[in-house]
C-alpha positions in Angstrom: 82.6 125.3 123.3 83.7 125.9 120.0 87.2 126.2 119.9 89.1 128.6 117.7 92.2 128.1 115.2 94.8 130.7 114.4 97.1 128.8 112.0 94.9 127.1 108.9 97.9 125.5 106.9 96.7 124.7 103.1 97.5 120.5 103.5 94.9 120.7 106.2 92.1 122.5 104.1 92.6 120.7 101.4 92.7 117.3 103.4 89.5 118.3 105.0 88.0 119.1 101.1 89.1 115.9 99.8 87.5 113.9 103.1 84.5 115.6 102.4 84.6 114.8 98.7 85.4 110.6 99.9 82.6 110.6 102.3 80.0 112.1 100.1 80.9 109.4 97.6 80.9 107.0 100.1 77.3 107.7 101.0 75.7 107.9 97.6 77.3 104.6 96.6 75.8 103.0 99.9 79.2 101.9 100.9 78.7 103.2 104.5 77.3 100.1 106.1 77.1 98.5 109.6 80.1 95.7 109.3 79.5 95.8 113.4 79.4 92.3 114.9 76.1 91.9 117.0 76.0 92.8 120.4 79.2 93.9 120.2 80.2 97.7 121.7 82.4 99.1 119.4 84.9 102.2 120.6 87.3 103.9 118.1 89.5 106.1 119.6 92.1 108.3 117.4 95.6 108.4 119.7 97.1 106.3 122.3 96.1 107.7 125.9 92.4 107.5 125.5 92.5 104.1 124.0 94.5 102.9 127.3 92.3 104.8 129.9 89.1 102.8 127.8 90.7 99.4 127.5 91.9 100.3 131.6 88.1 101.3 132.6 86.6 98.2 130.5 89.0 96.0 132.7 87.8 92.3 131.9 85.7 93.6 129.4 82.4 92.0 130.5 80.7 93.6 127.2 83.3 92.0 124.9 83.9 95.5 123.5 85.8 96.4 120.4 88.5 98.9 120.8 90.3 100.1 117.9 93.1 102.7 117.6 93.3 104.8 114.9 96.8 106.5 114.4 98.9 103.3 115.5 101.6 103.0 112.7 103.7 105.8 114.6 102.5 108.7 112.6 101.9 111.7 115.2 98.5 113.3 115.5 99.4 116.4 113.5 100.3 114.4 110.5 97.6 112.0 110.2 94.9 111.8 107.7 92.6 108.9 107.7 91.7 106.5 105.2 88.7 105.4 103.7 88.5 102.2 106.1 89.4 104.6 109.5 86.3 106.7 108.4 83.8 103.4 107.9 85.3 102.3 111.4 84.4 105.9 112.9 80.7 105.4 110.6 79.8 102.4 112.5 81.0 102.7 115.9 79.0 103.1 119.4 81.6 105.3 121.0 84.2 107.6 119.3 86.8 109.4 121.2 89.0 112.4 119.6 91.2 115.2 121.0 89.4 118.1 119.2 92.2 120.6 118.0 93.0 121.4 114.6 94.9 118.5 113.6 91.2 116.5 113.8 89.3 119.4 111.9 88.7 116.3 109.4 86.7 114.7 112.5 83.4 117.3 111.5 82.7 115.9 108.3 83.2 112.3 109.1 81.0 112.5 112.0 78.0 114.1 109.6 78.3 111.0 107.6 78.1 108.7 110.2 75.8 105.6 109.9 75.1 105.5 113.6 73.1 108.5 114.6 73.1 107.7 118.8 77.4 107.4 118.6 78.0 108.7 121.7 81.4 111.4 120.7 84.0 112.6 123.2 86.0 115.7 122.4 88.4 116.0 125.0 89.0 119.7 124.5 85.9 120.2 125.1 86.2 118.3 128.3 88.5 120.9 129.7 86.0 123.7 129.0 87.6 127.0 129.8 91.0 125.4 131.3 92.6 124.2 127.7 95.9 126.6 127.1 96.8 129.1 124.5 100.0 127.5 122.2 102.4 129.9 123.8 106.0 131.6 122.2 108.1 132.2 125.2 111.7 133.9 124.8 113.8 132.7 122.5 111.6 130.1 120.9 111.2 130.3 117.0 108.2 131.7 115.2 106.5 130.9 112.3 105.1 133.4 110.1 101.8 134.9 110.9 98.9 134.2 108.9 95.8 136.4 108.5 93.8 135.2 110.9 95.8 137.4 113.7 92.5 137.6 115.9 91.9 133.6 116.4 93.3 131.9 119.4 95.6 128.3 118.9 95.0 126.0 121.8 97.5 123.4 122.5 96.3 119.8 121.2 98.7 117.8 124.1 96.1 117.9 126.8 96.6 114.0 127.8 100.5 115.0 129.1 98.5 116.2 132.1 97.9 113.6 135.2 95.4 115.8 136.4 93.7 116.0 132.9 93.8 112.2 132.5 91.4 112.0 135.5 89.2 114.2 134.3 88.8 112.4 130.7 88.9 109.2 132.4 85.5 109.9 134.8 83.8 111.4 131.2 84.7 107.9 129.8 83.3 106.0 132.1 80.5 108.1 132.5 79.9 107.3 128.8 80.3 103.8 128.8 77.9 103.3 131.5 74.9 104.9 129.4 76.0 102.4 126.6 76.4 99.5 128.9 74.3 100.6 132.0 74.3 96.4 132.9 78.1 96.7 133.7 78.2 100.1 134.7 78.9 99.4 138.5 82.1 97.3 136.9 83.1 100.6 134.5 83.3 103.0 138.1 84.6 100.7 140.4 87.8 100.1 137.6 87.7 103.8 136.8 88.5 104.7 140.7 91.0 102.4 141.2 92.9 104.1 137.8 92.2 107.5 138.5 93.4 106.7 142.0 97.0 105.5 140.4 96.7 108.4 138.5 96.6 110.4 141.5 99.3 108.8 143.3 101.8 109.2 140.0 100.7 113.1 140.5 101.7 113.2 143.9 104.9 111.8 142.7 105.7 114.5 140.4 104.7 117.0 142.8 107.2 115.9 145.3 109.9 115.4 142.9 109.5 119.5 141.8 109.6 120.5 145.2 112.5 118.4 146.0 114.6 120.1 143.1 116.1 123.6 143.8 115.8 124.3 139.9 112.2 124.7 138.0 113.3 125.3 134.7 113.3 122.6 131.9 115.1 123.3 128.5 114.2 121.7 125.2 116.2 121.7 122.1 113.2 120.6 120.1 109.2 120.9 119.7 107.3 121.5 123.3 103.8 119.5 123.7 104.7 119.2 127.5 101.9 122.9 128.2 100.1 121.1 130.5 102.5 119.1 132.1 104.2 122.1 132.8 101.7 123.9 134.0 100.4 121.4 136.5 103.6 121.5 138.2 104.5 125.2 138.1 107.7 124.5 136.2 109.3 126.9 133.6 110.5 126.5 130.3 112.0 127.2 127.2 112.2 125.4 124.3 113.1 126.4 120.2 109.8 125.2 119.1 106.0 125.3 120.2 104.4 121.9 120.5 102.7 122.4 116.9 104.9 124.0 115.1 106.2 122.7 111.8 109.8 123.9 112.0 112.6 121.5 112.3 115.8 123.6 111.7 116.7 125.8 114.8 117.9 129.4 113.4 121.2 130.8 114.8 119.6 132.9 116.7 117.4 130.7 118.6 120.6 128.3 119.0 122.1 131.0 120.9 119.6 132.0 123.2 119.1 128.5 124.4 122.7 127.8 124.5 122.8 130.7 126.9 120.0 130.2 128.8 121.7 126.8 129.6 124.7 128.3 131.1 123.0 131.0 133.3 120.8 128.1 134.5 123.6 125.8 134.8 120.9 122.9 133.6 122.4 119.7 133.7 120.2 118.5 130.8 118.8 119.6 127.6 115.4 117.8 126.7 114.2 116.4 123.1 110.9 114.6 122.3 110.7 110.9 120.6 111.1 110.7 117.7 113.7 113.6 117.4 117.3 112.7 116.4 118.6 115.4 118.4 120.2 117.6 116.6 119.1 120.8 117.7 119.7 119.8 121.0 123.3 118.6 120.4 123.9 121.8 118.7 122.8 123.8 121.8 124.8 121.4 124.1 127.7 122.6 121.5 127.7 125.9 122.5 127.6 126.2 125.9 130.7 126.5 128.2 130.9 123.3 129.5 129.6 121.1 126.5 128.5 118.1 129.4 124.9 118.6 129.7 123.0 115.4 129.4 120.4 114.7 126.2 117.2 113.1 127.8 114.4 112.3 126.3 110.3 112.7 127.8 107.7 111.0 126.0 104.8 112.9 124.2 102.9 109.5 123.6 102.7 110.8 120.0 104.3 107.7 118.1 102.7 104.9 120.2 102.2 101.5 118.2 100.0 98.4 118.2 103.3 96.6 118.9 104.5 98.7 121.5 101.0 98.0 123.0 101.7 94.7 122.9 104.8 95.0 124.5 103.2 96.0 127.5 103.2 100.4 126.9 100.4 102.5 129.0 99.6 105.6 129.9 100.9 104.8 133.4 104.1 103.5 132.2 105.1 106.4 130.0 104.3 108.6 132.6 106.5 106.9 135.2 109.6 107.5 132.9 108.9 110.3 132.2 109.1 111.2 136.2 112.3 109.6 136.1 113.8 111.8 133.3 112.3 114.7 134.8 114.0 114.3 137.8 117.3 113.7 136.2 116.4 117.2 134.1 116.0 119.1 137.4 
């Protein structure tokens, strides 16, 4: 499915010119080579969640597979550009998993240069088929300016904040893994039902938690990535930015609107995102009435690190706070 772009920012094009201009020199200078250890699997994945649900499939890792993370200095995915050495690491790898928005429109050219010609690829918007979501303005959230390209759809990138999604990329990994390792492939299902089961179990725990709560309505004073996790769970929302948007600085009006919304809601709670200092959230806490709501803080998984990997971070375990501040929220 090929999957349309309405906003085509300038950094991004020229980003994608200038990766196309490295790789080609790349390949005439016969730099792209096979630095691959033998025998070894190699799987590069670019953010956080997919490199957990591999590393959680592989379990013991009977093929002594090589897992690398790509964006893993805290950079989110919408601001990263590889380097020269991320795009070698792609060139020689057995497996390479990507999201497949616009933020990895770089991902086309690197793949054409590729020194393995049987990498197996996994665009996990292309997982989802027709159920991937429009980036949608609701009331009251800001806009940017409209480009020209006012007849091309923008599909929100944030498709691993869905339980539900997470299962369905987990079973495509697995099935992956098995046709590159079909000796341990009994090993790769029997770990991937046990996770997707666990995955199921957090959903059910969401589900409750939303039925529990007499309000459905979360507010965010910040960007929104959380489409699908919203969607899942039939909550609504409203928030001053869309997940993708570049903005930072709320305008008056937007203040206002969610300031209000607050106080006809009576929320106890105004959300932000990682990463965010919170201003725009404080400043709509400000101007309500009451001035007591709580600012809490879900987890987009967008700034994940090697060391917070090693500190014991998952998918799983992001996920469960996030249940807990969700239920705080409502």
């Amino acid at each position: 499915m090929e999957i349309k772009i309405k906003k085509t920012r300038f950094i991004k094009a020229a980003a994608v010119c200038l990766m196309s201009a490295v790789l080609l020199l790349l390949s005439m200078s016969g730099c792209v080579k096979d630095t691959k250890k033998e025998g070894t699997l190699r799987i590069v994945t670019t953010i956080f969640p997919s490199y957990d649900w591999t590393t959680r499939i592989l379990g013991s890792n009977p093929a002594n597979a090589d897992v690398r993370m790509l964006i893993d200095n805290g950079v989110d995915l919408h601001s990263y550009q590889p380097s020269v050495d991320d795009i070698l690491l792609i060139s020689n790898c057995d497996m390479f998993i990507y999201v497949g928005g616009e933020s990895d429109a770089w991902v086309k050219d690197a793949l054409a240069q590729s020194a393995n010609k049987n990498m197996v690829v996994v665009n996990l918007m292309e997982l989802l088929g027709e159920d991937i979501r429009e980036e949608e303005i609701v009331s009251g959230m800001q806009q940017e300016e409209e480009d020209d390209q006012e007849d091309e759809k923008e599909y929100d990138e944030h498709v691993w904040l869905s339980l539900k999604n997470a299962d369905i990329f987990c079973r495509a990994i697995c099935d992956k893994l098995c046709t590159l390792d079909s000796k341990n492939a009994g090993t790769y299902r029997k770990n991937t039902q046990s996770y997707c089961q666990q995955l199921a179990s957090l959903n059910n725990e969401y589900q409750k938690a939303v039925d529990a709560s007499q309000n459905k309505t979360l507010l965010f004073g910040d960007r929104f990535p959380f489409l699908y996790l919203t969607k899942d769970y039939d909550l609504k929302y409203f928030a001053a930015f869309a997940g993708c948007s570049a903005e930072t600085e709320a305008s008056f009006d937007t203040i206002i609107f969610l300031s209000g919304k607050t106080d006809e809601l009576k929320l106890k709670a105004i959300l932000k995102t990682e990463g965010s200092d919170g201003s725009v959230a404080k400043t709509i806490r400000d101007n309500t009435k009451t001035k007591d709501q709580k600012i809490l803080t879900l987890h987009s998984m967008q700034s994940v690190t090697s060391e917070n990997i090693r500190q014991g971070t998952s998918y799983l375990s992001v996920m469960q706070d996030n249940l807990k501040t969700l239920k705080e929220a409502l």
